[in-house]
N, C-alpha and C positions, 0 to 999 in steps of 0.2 A: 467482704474485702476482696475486689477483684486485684489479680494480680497477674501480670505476663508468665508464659512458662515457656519451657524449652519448646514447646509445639508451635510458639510464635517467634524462631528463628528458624532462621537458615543458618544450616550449619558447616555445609560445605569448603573446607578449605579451613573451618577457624579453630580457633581453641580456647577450649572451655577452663576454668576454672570453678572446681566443683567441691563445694564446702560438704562433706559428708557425716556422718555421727560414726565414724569406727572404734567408740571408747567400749572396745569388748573386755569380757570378763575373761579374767586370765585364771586358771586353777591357781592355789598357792603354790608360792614358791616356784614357777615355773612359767615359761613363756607359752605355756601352749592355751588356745583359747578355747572355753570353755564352752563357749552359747554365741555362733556365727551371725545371728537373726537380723544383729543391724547391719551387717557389712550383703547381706542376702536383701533386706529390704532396699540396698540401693543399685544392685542389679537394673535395672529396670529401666531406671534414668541413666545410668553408664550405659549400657546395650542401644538405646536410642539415641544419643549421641555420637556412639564408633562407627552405628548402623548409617549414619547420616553426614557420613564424610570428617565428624569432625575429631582432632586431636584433645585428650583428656589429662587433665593434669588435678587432682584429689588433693584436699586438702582435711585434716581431722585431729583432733586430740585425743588423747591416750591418759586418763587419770589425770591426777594434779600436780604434776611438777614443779608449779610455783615458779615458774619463768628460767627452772634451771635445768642443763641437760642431767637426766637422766637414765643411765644404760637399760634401766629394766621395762624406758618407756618408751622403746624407739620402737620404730613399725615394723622392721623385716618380717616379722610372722604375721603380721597383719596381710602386708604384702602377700608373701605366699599364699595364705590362705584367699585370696580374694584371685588370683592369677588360676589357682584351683577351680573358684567358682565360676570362671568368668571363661576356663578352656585356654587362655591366650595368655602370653607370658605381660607381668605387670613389671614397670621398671620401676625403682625405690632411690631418690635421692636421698642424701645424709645432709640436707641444708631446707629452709624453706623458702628463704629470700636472697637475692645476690650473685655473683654472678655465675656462680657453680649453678646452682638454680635454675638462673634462666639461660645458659648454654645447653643442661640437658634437657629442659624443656624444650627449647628451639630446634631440636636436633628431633624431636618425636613426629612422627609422620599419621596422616589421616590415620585413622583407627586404633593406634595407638593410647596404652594408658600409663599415667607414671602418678605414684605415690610420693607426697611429700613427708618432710619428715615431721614430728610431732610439734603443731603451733604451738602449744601450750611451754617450749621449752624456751620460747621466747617473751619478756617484759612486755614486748609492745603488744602482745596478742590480748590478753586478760584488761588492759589499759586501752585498749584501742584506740591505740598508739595510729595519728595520720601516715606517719612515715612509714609505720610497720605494713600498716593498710596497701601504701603506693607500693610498697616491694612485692605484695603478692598482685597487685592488678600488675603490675609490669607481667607478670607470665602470663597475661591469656587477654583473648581478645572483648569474650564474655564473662558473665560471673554468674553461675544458676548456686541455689542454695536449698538443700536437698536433706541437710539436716533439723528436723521439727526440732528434734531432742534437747538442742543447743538454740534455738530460734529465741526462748526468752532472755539470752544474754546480749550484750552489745560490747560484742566482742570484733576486732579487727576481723576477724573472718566469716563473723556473720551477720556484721554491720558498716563497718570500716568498709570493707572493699567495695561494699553494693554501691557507696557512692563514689565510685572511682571509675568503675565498668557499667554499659547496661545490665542490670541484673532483674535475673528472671528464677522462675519454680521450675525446681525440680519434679518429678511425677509423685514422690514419696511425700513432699513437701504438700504438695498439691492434694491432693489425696487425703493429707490430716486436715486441712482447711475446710475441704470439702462434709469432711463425715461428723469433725466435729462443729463446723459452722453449723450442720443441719440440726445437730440437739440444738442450740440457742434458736435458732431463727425459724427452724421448720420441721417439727419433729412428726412423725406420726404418731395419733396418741391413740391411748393415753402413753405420756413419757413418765417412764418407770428409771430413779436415780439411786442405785446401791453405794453406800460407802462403807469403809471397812479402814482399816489399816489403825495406825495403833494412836495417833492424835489428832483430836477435836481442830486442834490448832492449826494444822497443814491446812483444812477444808470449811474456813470459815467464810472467806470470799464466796467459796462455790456453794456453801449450802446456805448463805445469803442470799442470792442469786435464784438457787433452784426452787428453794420453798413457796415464790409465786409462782414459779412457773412449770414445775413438775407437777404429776397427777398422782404419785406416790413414790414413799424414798425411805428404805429397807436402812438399816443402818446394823452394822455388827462390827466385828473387831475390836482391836482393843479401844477405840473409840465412843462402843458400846456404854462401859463401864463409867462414862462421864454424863451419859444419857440418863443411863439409869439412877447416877446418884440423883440428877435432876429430879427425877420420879420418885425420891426418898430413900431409894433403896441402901443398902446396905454391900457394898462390892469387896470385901474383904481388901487383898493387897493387891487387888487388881492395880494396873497403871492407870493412875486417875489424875486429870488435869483441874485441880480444886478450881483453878481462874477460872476453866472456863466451864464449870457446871452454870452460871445464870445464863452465860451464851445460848448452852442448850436447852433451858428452860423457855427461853426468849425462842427460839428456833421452833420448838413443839407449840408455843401459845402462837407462832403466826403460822405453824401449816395450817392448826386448827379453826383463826381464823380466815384463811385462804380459801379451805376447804380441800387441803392436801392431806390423803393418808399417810400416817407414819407408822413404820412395823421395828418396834422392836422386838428385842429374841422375846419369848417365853419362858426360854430355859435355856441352862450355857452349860458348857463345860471346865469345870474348875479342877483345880491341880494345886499343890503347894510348891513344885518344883519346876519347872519349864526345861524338860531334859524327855529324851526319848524312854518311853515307857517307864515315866512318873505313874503313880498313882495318883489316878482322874477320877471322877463323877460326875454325871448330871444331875444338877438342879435347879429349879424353877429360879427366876430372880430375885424374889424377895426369902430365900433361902441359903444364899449364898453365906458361908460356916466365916468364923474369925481365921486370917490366917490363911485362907487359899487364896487362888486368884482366876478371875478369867480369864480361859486360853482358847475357847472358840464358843461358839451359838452350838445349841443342844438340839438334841431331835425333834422336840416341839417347836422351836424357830425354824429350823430348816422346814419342816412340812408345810407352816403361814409361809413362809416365802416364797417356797416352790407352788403353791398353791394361787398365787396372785400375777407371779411372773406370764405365764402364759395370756394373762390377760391386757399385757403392754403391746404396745406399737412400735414403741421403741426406748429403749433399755442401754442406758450409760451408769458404766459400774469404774467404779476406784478405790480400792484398797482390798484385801482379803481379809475375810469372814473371822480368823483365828490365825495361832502363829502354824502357819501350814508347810514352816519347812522341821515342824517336826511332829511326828507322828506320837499321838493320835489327835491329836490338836488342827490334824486338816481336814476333818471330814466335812466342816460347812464350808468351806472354798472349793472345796470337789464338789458335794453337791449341787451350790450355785450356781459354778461353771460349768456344771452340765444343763442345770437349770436356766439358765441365760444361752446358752449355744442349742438346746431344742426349743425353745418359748417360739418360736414363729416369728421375735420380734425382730426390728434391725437393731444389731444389738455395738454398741461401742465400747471398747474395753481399753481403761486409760492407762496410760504407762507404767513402770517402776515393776514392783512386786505382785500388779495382777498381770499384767502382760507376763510375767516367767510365770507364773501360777498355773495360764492356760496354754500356755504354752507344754510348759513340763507334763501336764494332765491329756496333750494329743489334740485341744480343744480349738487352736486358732484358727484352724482352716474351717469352722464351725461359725465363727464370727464375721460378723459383716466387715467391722473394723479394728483389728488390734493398735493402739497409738506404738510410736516407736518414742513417746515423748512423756517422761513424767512430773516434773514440776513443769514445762511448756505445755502440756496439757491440762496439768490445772489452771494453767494461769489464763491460756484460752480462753476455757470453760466460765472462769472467773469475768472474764471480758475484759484484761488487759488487752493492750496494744503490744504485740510482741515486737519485741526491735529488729529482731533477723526479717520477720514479715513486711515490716512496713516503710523496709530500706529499699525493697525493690520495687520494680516498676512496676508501675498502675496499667491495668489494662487499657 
């Protein structure tokens, strides 16, 4: 999917309107933000843009407001902290559309950048609503869209406007296109596909999909445990998705006719409680006691897995291994993550809960590609048509 990006304007004199992902994590109860990494990943495309003569006007959601204002979800500290990142002071309207809106827009000068306030506090945004759509192309000359994270909605600002303005990719935007168009269409192989996280059901498209076309696909997390019932086994209170055990039996009967290896764990680590320092053990999988449940892949699945990975070409992973925000229940997302960021391979790591995984672990700058997008990255992967994508212009 070719698409225009900001490197095929001129941007001199105009002004950009730039749909971005700032739905940052807020610590509870407080405005202060927690994990900066989307408003950092769009550095890049802001700074080329200022660099380039032109005036910048942001636009982004902040949680789910449900089309109503809400004081705990307005930007100022978004703001700030992006005025922080960026060295140069960021201006912050309290409107998105109208004419408060477009006076302080009109009023901003080449290199300049101004924050809108949170779409999502408007009906028309979520409805993509035409009219909502036209109030925001009224402020800019362009429209780049710079948010993957949001690209599978067809929302006034990430669809609505693209047909109101030429709209073009952002470098972030660009970038996700690129790394994960290459798993589907061109991967080096052998292509090695990890899934993990806690339901079958999130990853039935993509492991539809991947089973002809992967060369091996590691599977753990709580996801695991519906694998294994497939296999007969016996998963205690693990979280098991009964519908969709024949899914996975159906999954395993066509890697096998495909000729795709499947690794499941060996051995898991079970718990009766899911609380920090429960009492855990390792056991094999057809071992697993009445009464506990699976909360990560055990040390004989970590070793088959780290043991194969080195021999991919390129390695797309989604979900984590176990529940790895609590201890000891993370020791196969930390190993893998190490295991995938030294394999040698290009390795792409899709959005949501493994992207903070390697991140928290030190590991992103070790990966070829971290998504900034997690159901838009499955859905990618899936080979949907994403609607923020396919709004803008064709190369």
């Amino acid at each position: 999917m070719s698409k225009k990006t900001i490197n095929d304007i001129d941007w001199n004199g105009k002004r950009a309107l730039v749909r971005v992902d700032f739905n940052v994590p807020m610590e509870r109860g407080t405005n202060v933000i927690s994990d900066d990494v989307r408003i950092r990943a769009a550095l890049p495309t802001i700074q080329h843009l200022t660099s380039n003569g032109a005036s910048v006007v942001l636009c982004t959601h902040l949680g789910r407001p449900g089309g109503k204002v809400d004081p705990a979800l307005e930007l100022q500290t978004v703001a700030k902290r992006l005025s922080e990142l960026l060295e140069a002071p960021v201006g912050y309207v309290h409107d998105c559309v109208g004419a408060i809106a477009l006076e302080q827009v009109e009023a901003l000068k080449p290199g300049e950048v101004m924050l809108l306030e949170n779409v999502r506090f408007y009906p028309g945004e979520e409805a993509n609503d035409v009219e909502f759509a036209k109030g925001l192309a009224a402020l800019a000359d362009v429209y780049v869209n710079d948010a993957f994270g949001t690209a599978h909605r067809a929302h006034a600002s990430t669809d609505g406007v693209a047909h109101q303005l030429p709209a073009v990719a952002g470098l972030l935007l660009e970038r996700e296109l690129e790394m994960l168009g290459g798993v589907l269409e061109n991967p080096e192989r052998p292509l090695g596909a990890i899934f993990g996280g806690a339901k079958v059901s999130d990853k039935v498209k993509v492991l539809e999909r991947l089973v002809s076309q992967a060369d091996a696909i590691f599977i753990g997390g709580g996801m695991a445990a519906t694998f294994l019932k497939a296999q007969g086994h016996n998963v205690g209170t693990s979280l098991l998705e009964e519908e969709m055990v024949g899914f996975c039996g159906q999954i395993l009967e066509k890697a096998e006719a495909n000729g795709v290896a499947v690794y499941l764990p060996d051995d898991v680590t079970v718990t009766k409680n899911l609380e920090s320092g429960a009492e855990s053990k390792k056991v094999p999988v057809d071992q697993v006691p009445d009464g506990w449940m699976i909360a990560d892949i055990g040390p004989a699945a970590i070793d088959t897995f780290l043991s194969h990975l080195p021999d991919m070409g390129t390695i797309v992973w989604n979900g984590p291994m176990g529940v790895f925000e609590i201890y000891p229940f993370d020791k196969g997302t930390e190993a893998v993550a190490k295991g995938v960021a030294f394999s040698g391979a290009v390795t792409v790591i899709g959005g949501g809960s493994t992207a903070e995984a390697v991140d928290l672990l030190g590991l992103a700058e070790e990966m070829t590609h971290v998504s900034t997008g997690g159901g838009a990255s499955l859905e990618f992967l899936e080979g949907k048509v994403l609607p923020g994508v396919a709004a803008l212009d064709d190369a």
